[in-house]
N, C-alpha and C positions, 0 to 999 in steps of 0.2 A: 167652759164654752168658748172665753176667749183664747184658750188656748189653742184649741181644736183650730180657731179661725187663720192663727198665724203660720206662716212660712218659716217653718224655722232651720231649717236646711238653707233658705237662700240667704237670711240672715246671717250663717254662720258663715258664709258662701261670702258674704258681703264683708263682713269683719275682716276676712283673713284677704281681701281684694284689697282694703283700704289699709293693713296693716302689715300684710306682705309674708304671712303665714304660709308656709308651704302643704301643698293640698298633700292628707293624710296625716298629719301633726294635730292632731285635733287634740289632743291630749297634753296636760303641762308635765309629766313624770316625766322619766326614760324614754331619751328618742324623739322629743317633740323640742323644735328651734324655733327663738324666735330672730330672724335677723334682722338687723338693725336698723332697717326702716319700721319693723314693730314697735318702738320705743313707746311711742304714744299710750297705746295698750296694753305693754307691759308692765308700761311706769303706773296708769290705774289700774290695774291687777293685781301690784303692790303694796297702794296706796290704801287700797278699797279694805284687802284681808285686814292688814295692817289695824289699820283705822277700829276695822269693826273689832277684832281681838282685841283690842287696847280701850275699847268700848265697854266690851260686856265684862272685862278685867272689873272697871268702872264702878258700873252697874250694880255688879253681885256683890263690893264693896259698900254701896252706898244705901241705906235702910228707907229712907224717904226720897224718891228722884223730883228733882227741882222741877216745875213745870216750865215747860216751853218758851220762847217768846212768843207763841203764833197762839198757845192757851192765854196769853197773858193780853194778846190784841184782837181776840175776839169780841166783836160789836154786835149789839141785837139790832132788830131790823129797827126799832125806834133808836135807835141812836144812830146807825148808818144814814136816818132819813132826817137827820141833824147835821152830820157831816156840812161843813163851811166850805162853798166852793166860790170863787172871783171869776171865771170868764162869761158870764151872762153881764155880768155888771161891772167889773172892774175894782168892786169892793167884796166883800166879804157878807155871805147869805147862806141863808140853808137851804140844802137839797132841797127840801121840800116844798119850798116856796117861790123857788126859781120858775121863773115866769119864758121857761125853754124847754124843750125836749134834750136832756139832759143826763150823760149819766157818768159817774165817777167809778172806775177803776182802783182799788185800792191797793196796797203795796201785799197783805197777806192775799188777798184774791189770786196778783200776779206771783206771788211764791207756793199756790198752794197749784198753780196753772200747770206747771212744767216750761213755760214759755223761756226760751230759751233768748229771746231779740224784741227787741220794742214791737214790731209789726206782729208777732205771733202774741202779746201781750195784747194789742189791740184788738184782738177776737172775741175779748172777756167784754166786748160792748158790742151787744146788740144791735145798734142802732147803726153801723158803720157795714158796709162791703169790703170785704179783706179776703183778695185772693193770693194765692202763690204764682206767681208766673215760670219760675225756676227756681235753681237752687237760691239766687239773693235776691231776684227781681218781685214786688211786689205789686200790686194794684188797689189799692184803699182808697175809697171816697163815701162819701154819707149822701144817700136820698140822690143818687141817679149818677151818671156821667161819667162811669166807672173806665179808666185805661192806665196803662204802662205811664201815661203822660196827664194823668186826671188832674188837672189846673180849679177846680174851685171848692178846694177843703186848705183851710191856712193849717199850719203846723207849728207850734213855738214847744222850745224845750228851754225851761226856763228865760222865759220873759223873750230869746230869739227867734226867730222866725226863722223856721232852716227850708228855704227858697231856692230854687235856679229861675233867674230869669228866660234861662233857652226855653221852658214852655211853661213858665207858673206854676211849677207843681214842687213835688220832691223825690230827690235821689233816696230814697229807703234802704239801699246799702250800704251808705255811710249814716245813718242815724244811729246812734249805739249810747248807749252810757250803762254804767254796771245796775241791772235789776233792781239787784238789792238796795240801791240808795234812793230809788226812786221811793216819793212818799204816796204822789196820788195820780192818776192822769184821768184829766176830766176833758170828756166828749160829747160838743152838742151840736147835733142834727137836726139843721136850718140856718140862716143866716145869724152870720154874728158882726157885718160889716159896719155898723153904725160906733162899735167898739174897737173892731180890731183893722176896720178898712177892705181895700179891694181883697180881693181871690178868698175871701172865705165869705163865698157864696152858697154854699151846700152844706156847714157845715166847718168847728172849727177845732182841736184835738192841741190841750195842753198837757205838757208831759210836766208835771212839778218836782223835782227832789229835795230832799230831806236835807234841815241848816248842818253846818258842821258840827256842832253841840249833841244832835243828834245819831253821831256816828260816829262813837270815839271807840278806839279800839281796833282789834284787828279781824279784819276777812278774809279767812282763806278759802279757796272755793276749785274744786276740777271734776273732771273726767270725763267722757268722750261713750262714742257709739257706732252705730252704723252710718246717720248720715253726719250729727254733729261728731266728728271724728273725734276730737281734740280738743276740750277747752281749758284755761285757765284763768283766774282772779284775785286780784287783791286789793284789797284799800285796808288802809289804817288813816285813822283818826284819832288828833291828839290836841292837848292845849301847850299855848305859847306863854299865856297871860291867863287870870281868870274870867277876863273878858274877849281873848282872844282865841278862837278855837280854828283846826282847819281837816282837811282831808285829802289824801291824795289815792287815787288805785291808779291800777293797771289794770289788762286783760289780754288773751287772744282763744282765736277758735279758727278752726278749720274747717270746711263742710266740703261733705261731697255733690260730686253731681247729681242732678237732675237726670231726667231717662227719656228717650223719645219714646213716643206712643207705643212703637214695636217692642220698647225694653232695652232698647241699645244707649248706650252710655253716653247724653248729650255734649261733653267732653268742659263743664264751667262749674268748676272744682273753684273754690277758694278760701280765701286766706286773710284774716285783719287781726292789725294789733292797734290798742288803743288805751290812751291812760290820759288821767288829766287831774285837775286839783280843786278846791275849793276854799276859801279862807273868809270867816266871818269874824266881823270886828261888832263889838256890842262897843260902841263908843260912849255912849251915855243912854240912860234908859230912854232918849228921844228918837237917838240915832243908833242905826244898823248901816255898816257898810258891809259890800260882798264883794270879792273879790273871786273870780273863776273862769276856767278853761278847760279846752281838751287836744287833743291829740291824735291823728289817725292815718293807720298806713297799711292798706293791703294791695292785693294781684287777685285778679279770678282771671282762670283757662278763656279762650275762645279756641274753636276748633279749627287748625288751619294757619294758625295766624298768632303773631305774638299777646302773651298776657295784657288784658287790662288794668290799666296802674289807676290809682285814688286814693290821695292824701290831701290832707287838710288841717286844720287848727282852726277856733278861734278864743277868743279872751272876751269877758262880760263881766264889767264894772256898774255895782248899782248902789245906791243910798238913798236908806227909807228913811225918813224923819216924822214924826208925829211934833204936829203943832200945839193942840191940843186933842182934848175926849172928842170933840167934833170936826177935827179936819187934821189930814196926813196928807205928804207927798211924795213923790219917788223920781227918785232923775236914774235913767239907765243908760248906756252907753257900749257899744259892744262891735268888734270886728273879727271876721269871720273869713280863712281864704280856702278856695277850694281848688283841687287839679286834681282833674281826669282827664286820662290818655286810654281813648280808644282804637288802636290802632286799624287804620284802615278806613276810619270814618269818619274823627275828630279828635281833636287835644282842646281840654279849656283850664284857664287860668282868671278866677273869679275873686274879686277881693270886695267886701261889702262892707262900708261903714253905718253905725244906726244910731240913732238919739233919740230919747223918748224919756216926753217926761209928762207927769199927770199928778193931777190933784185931787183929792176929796175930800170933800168937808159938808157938813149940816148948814143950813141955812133955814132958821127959825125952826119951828116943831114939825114941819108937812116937807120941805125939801130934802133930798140927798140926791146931791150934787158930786158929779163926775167930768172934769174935763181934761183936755191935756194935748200936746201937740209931740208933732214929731217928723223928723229929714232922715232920709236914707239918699248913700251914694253909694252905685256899686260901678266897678271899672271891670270889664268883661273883655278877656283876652281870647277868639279860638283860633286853632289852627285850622286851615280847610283841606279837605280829600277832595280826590276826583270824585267821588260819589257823592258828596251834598257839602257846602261851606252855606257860610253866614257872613252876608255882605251887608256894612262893612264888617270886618271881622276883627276890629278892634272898637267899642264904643263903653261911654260914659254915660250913665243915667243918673234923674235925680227926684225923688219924691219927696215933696211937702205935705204935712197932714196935720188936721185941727179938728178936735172930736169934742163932744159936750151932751151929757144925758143928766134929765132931773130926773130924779126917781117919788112921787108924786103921794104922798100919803091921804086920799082921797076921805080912806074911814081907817082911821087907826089902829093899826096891827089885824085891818081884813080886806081893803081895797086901796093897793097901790099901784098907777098908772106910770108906766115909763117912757120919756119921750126923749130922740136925739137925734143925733144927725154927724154925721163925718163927711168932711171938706175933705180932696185929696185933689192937689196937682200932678202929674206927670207928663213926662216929655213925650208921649207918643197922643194924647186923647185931650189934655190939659187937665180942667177942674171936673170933677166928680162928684155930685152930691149922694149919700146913701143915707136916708134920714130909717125911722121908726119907733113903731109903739107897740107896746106893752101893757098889757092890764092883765092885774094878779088877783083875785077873789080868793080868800082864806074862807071857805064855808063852813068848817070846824075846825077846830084843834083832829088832826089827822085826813082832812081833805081841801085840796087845790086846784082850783079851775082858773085857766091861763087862756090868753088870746095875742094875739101878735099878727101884725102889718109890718111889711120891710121891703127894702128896695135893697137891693145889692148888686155888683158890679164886679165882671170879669176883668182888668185890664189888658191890654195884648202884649203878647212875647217876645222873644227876641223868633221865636220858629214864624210866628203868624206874621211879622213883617219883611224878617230878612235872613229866612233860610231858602235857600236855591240847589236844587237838585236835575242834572250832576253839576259838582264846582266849579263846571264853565259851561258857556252859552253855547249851546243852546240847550234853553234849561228846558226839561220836561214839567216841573214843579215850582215856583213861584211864591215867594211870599207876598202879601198886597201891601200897596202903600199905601191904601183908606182905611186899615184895617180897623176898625173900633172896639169900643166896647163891648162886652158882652151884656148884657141887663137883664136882671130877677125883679119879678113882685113874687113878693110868698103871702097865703095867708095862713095861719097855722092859728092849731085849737086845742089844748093840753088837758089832763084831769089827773093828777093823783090824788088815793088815798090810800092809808092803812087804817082798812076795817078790825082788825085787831096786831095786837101788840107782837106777833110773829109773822102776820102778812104785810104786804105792802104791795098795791099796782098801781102802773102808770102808763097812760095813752096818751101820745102825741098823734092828729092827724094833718095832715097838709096839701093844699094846693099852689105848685107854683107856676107862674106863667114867665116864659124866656121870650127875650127878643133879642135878634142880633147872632145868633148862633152860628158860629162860626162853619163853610160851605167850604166846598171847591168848585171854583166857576173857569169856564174857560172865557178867559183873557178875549180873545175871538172866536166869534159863532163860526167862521167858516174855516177855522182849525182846530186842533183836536187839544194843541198843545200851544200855550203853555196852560196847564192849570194854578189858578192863581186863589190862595187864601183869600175868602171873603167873608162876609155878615150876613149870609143869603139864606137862613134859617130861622125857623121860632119854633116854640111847640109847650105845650104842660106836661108836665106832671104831677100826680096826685098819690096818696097813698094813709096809709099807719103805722105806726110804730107801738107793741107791745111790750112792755117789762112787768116781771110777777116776782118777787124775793119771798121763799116762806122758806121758817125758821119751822123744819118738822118738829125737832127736838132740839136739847138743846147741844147734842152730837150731829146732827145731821141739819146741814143745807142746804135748798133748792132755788137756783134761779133759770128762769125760763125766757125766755125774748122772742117776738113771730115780727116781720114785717113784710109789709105788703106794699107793691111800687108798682105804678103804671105810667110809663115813657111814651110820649105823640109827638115825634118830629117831622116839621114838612117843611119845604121851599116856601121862601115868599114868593110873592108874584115878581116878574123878572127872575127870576134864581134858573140856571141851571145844571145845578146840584140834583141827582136822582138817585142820593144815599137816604136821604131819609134818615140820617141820625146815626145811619151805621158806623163811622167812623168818629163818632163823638161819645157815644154810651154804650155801654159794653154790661147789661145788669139783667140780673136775675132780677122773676117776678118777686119771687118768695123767699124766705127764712124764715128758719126755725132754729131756734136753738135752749138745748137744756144742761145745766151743769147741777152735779151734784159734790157736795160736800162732806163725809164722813171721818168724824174722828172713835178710831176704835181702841179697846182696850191696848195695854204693852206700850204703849206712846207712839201708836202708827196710825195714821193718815191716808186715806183711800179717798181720790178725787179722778170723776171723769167727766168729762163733756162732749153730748153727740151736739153734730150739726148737719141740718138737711138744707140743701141749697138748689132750688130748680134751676132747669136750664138757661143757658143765655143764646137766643134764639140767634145771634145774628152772626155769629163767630161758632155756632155749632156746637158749643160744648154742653156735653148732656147734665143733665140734676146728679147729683150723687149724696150721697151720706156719710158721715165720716167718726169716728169715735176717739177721743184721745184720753190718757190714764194715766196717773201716779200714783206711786206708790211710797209713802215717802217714813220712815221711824227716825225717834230722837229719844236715842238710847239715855244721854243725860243732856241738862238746859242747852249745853252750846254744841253739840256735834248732831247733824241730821245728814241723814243718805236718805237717797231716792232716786226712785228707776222710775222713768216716763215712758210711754208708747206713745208714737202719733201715727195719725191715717192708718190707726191699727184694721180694718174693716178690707185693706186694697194693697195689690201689691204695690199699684201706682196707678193712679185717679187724675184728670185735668182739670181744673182749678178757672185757666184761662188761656185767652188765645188763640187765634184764626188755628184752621187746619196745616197749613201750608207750613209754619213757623211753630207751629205747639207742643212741650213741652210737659212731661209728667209728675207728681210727684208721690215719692218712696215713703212707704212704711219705713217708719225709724223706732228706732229703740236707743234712749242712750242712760247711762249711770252718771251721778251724780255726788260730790261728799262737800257740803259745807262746815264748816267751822272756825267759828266766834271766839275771839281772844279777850 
């Protein structure tokens, strides 16, 4: 049936577009060429036969086949609802007891996904809005406020916070690191500001990977498709010392364009190569140093007009010490430079420094104590266009922050209250308080009832005070110079259980109240222009969040996720703003979504997950459905191939984005060959 569904003419149509096969060569025998812009897909054409003949060579050699490593990291639902996660608390707890809407992504989840990029990894959580915008742009935010530019979901990849100050949010085309090394990424939808500070106000998405210890050895990893053209990997891991261990890889990929509504070829094709290291020192069983970076350097097409350039680096120094059984501390330290060159629009040169250090330790039998402080300085270079600059367009920021949570053991190991608060100065608003609380009720061994009160805080941008459109006066668009805070009360209400030992649910429900929400007001009533960023907004939202994991067998698993969101923005009195929120929240009512997991005889692997998404009323784009699917065998323990389809349902489906500017995207198909040294 799914075959019947697929295009596969325009597929094949599509391969020999991006590989440069001449039409009627459809055949590799006699007569069929590949020229030399084919490389890509010759060279896995090669790699693939190869590979698999040298496989089943192998195989029919071998009388008992080794299991897997993915047979070998399979978890029951009681032990996934064990799983130790740190970003509710900053210490170490178990899912189950996490006193958040909560959910952990795991490393076999994202290898068994097809997920090819950290944002398409991000799908495997429910509780998060993950659209495609184009071929690299995405839109991701948890519980509302969803844009190309969506400023209140914080993002750290190991222990960094990967930030642009031009609107608070993140560039998702340079977030990369190789899959494989990733151990866990844990995503919690609602405030997490009392631990982690401003902008993760909706929500706050840790990407954690795997120590050096844990990746010794060699990865190789390729191959390419219709729309991921081109890809390749590698990292090896080795020891220095028997306390010294490290990692390094590499990688690159290619992707093709996106499609405008009519099918014509949006023309923002691109290209990244990126490699980076890791080194961990076990210094004594007190001390862990870490030592790690990365590397990043690609082009994506614009139509018309020269490539967009983006490259960057940065380096992350940290050292965990354990004092005793009941208190440890971490000093981290990390700097981070970014440039992007859009031509035609802007150039920026960003260099960010960070320090961050925190403590934790027990205090008598009823406290667990969390504090810890921290300075960031970033120096923000852009260039201005005649179309919009950033005045001034060279500036220095500087944040201070001081955070502190007891964690409250009220009735021992079944009612713990969590209380805190984070201090933050910055140069545009000053001091910030974001305190809250938490109460955890353990009502059995396998059920948990959660409550939580918070305050959290947007701070403003570098767009919301000093971007000016066009880059001279007279400006049609204005950044404000009152511009403030943005401000959250949430009240949210949690419940897991697992009723038996292969189920497990969990419901988070929430209402948050906004104030300050950022407007466009005209500057003067008796002109039209300039419109000028303001605070002329408030409004709630309210909603739920479902998750269901059942273990049918113990070959086959099912997780399902639905949530339900309701958006109310209005002008305050004075405001005249008559968006109504259109220009801030960009979200669907509803999701659904279901994945399944099958492991079948021969040592193959069948995974698929639909998703149904309604519409998003204000930018027009309609509900659709979508299905995605691998295929994945592991002929002996270290070689595994797999074929993925995505948006197999559509030749091309919109995702996001007004009419005027919107953008499609393609059913893809691409092949895959891992192997472990």
């Amino acid at each position: 049936m799914l075959a019947s569904g697929l295009n596969w003419k325009r597929m094949d149509a599509k391969i020999a577009k991006n590989h440069g096969f001449r039409p009627g060569n459809e055949g590799v025998g006699a007569g069929a060429q590949f020229p030399r812009g084919a490389h890509g897909w010759k060279r896995l054409t090669f790699i693939v036969c190869g590979l698999m003949t040298y496989a089943s060579h192998l195989s029919a050699q071998t009388e008992a086949v080794v299991p897997s490593p993915s047979e070998l990291k399979k978890l029951s639902v009681e032990e996934l609802m064990d799983i130790e996660v740190t970003s509710v608390s900053k210490h170490a707890e178990k899912l189950s007891e996490a006193a958040a809407a909560i959910q952990v992504i795991t490393q076999e989840e994202i290898r068994r996904s097809g997920a090819s990029s950290l944002p398409e990894a991000l799908r495997l959580a429910s509780n998060l809005e993950v659209a495609q915008v184009d071929s690299r742009q995405w839109a991701i935010s948890a519980r509302g406020f969803n844009s190309t530019t969506a400023n209140k979901l914080l993002v750290l990849i190991d222990g960094r916070t990967v930030y642009t100050p031009l609107y608070a949010g993140v560039f998702w085309d340079v977030q990369d690191t190789l899959l494989e090394d990733i151990e866990r990424i844990e995503v919690i939808s609602g405030p997490g500001a009392t631990l982690w500070g401003a902008n993760a106000v909706n929500g706050v998405i840790n990407v954690t990977t795997k120590k050096a210890k844990d990746t010794q050895g060699l990865i190789l990893e390729g191959g390419g498709g219709t729309e991921l053209r081109d890809f390749a990997g590698l990292r090896y891991g080795g020891t220095l010392a028997s306390n010294l261990h490290y990692r390094v890889y590499g990688k690159y990929f290619e992707r093709d364009s996106s499609v405008l509504p009519d099918g014509r070829d949006a023309t923002n094709d691109w290209r990244v190569g990126q490699g980076g290291f890791r080194l961990d020192w076990d210094a004594s069983e007190a001390n862990l140093i870490t030592l790690q970076g990365d590397g990043y350097d690609g082009r994506a097409a614009q139509a018309g007009v020269s490539n967009t350039g983006m490259s960057g680096g940065n380096v992350v120094g940290r050292w965990s010490h354990t004092v005793s059984e009941s208190s440890d501390f971490r000093l981290q330290l990390y700097y981070d430079r970014t440039h992007r060159n859009i031509p035609g629009t802007f150039v920026e040169d960003l260099d960010t420094y960070d320090a961050d250090f925190q403590h934790h330790f027990l205090l008598g039998e009823r406290h667990d104590i969390v504090w810890g402080l921290g300075y960031r300085l970033i120096d923000d270079d852009v260039g201005n266009s005649r179309g919009l600059a950033f005045l001034p367009p060279h500036v220095s920021r500087q944040w201070f922050s001081a955070f502190a949570q007891d964690e409250i053991a009220l009735v021992k190991e079944r009612l713990h209250l969590s209380l805190g608060t984070k201090i933050e100065h910055n140069d545009y608003t000053g001091f910030e308080f974001q305190p809250s609380g938490r109460l955890a009720w353990k009502v059995s061994k396998g059920q948990t009832l959660w409550t939580a009160i918070s305050r959290a805080v947007r701070t403003p941008s570098r767009i919301d005070r000093e971007l000016f459109s066009p880059g001279s006066s007279p400006f049609m668009l204005a950044g404000g110079p009152e511009f403030i805070s943005e401000n959250l009360i949430s009240y949210e209400l949690g419940y897991r259980i697992q009723p038996h030992a292969r189920l497990s649910l969990s419901l988070a429900a929430f209402f948050n109240d906004y104030d300050h929400i950022r407007s466009l007001e005209r500057a003067n009533r008796s002109s039209p222009i300039p419109i000028v960023f303001a605070n002329g907004q408030k409004g709630e939202s309210y909603g739920a969040e479902l998750t269901i994991d059942y273990r049918v067998t113990e070959w086959w698993r099912l997780r399902a996720g639905y949530t339900e969101l309701q958006i109310h923005i209005r002008p305050e009195g004075g405001s005249t703003d008559s968006t109504f929120g259109s220009t801030e929240s960009h979200d669907p009512n509803r999701q659904f979504f279901v994945r399944s997991s099958v492991d079948l005889p021969g040592h193959l692997e069948l995974d698929s997950g639909f998703r149904y998404v309604t519409h998003i009323a204000n930018q027009r784009v309609p509900a659709y459905g979508e299905l995605d699917a691998r295929l994945g065998w592991t002929p002996i323990r270290n070689l595994e191939f797999s074929i993925v389809g995505q948006n197999l349902l559509h030749n091309h489906h919109a995702e996001f984005g007004s009419l005027s500017s919107r953008q499609e995207i393609e059913r893809s198909v691409y092949g895959k060959v891992l192997w472990r040294f």
